[in-house]
N, C-alpha and C positions, 0 to 999 in steps of 0.2 A: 307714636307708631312710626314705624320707619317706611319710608316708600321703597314700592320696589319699581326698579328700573323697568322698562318695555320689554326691553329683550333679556331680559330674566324674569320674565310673567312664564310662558311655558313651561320651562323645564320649573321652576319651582311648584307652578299649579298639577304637573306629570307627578311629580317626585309625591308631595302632597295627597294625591289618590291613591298612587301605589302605597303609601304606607296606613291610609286609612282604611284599603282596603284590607291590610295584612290582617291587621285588628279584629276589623268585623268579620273576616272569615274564615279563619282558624280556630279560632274560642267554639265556632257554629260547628265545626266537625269533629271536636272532641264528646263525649258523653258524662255523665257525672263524675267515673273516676280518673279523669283525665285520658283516658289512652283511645288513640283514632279506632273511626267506624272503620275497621277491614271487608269484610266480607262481601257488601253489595259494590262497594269500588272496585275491588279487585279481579267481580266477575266482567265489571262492563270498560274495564280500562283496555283500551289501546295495546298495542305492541310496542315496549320501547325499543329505541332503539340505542345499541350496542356500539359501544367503539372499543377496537382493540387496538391496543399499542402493542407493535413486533419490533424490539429493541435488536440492532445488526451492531457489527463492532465497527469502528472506522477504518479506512482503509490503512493506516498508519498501522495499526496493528499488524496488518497480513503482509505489510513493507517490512517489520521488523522479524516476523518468523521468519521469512525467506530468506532472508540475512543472513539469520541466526542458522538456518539453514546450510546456506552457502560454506557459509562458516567454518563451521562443523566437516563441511566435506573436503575444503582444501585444508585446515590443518587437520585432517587425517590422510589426505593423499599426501601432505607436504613433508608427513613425520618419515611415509612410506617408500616415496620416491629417492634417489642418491641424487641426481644431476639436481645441482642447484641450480640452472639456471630452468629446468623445468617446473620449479615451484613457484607455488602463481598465492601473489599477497593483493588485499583487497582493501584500499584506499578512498579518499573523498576528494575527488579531484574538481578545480574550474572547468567549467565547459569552455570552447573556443569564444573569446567577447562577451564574457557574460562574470557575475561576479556569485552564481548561483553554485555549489557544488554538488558533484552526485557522486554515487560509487560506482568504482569502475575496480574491478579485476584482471588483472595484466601477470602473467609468468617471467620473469623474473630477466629472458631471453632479451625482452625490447628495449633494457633499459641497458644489457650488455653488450646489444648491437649498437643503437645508437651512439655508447659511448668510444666504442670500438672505432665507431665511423667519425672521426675527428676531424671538422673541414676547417681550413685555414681563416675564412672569413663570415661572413653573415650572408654577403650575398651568395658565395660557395652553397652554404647552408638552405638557402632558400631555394635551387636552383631545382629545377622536374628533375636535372639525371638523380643528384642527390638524394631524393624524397624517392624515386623510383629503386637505387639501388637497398635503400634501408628496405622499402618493402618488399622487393625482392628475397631478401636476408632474412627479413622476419617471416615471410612467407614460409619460406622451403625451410627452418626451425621449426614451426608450427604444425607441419607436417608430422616430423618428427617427433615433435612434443604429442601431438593426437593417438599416435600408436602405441609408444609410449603411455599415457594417458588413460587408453582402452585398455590394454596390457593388465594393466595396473587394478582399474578396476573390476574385471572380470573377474582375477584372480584371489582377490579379494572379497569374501563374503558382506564383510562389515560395510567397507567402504563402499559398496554396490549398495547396502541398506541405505547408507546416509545420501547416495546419489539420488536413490531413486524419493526419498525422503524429499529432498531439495527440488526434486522435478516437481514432486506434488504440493507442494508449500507457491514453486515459482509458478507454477499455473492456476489455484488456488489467490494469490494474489493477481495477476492481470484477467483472470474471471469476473473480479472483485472491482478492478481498475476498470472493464469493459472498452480493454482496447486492443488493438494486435500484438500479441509479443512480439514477434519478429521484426517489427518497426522501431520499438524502443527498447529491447532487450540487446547488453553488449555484444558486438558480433564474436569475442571471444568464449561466452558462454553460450552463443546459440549455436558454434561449431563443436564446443563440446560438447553439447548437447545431443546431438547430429550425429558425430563418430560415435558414440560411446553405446547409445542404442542400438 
């Protein structure tokens, strides 16, 4: 006979009665043909109780409808518009010090300005008037682009569907998110946003 250790006396002596007990009291509630006594149990039993599972989708999901969304509405404004430089393409760009990417949506205008604005050196480049004159520039274009912009989708039945399509997909997702759009939503989409309504 093997010994059994101290500190595996309890649970084997537990385990032991629950399975002697399974024995002796199941065989006790069946009747000669095998099938359990129903009737007096099921008047006098308890309430069980119920657990439901509410399966939600992840939030990644309602990140990629928006998208898809987004999508949809600039390359159909993009087919619809002539000025290229008012056609806006939607990228996965680094954030500033970070090696994280997100997507950002830019018109086509920032990266014509920028380039437009050619400084001699690096420190030129860094310099307030520098960074002041590009947003200046990009500013009073964005203006323009906005009108533009409005213009465009008013006139257009379809693309007013797929705007307002995209309005209910991007709020639908930050519902979802349970955070403020206007804090983390691009500032060039939340001006579209803005005029276009």
């Amino acid at each position: 006979m093997t010994k059994i250790k101290t500190k595996h006396l309890v649970p084997t002596l537990i385990s032991t009665l629950f399975t002697l007990c399974t024995f002796i009291v199941f065989p006790a509630s069946a009747d000669l043909n095998g099938s359990e006594i129903q009737p007096e149990d099921a008047v006098n039993a308890p309430d069980i109780e119920r657990i439901q599972v509410i399966g939600q989708r992840p939030r990644l999901y309602f990140r990629r409808t928006m998208e898809k969304a987004e999508d949809n509405f600039y390359d159909m404004y993009n087919q619809l518009t002539t000025d290229n430089d008012f056609k806006v393409q939607c990228n996965k760009e680094f954030r500033s010090f970070s090696h994280i990417k997100h997507r950002v949506c830019k018109p086509n205008y920032t990266k014509t300005i920028r380039d437009d604005m050619f400084a001699e050196t690096f420190a030129d480049m860094m310099s307030s008037s520098y960074y002041q004159e590009v947003k200046f520039r990009i500013n009073r274009t964005q203006k323009k682009h906005l009108k533009s912009m409005k213009k465009t989708v008013n006139s257009n039945p379809q693309l007013q569907n797929y705007y307002f399509h995209f309005i209910a997909k991007d709020k639908n997702f930050w519902t979802q998110k349970c955070l403020n759009p206007t804090t983390t939503i691009s500032s060039f989409n939340q001006q579209v946003k803005s005029s276009v309504t």
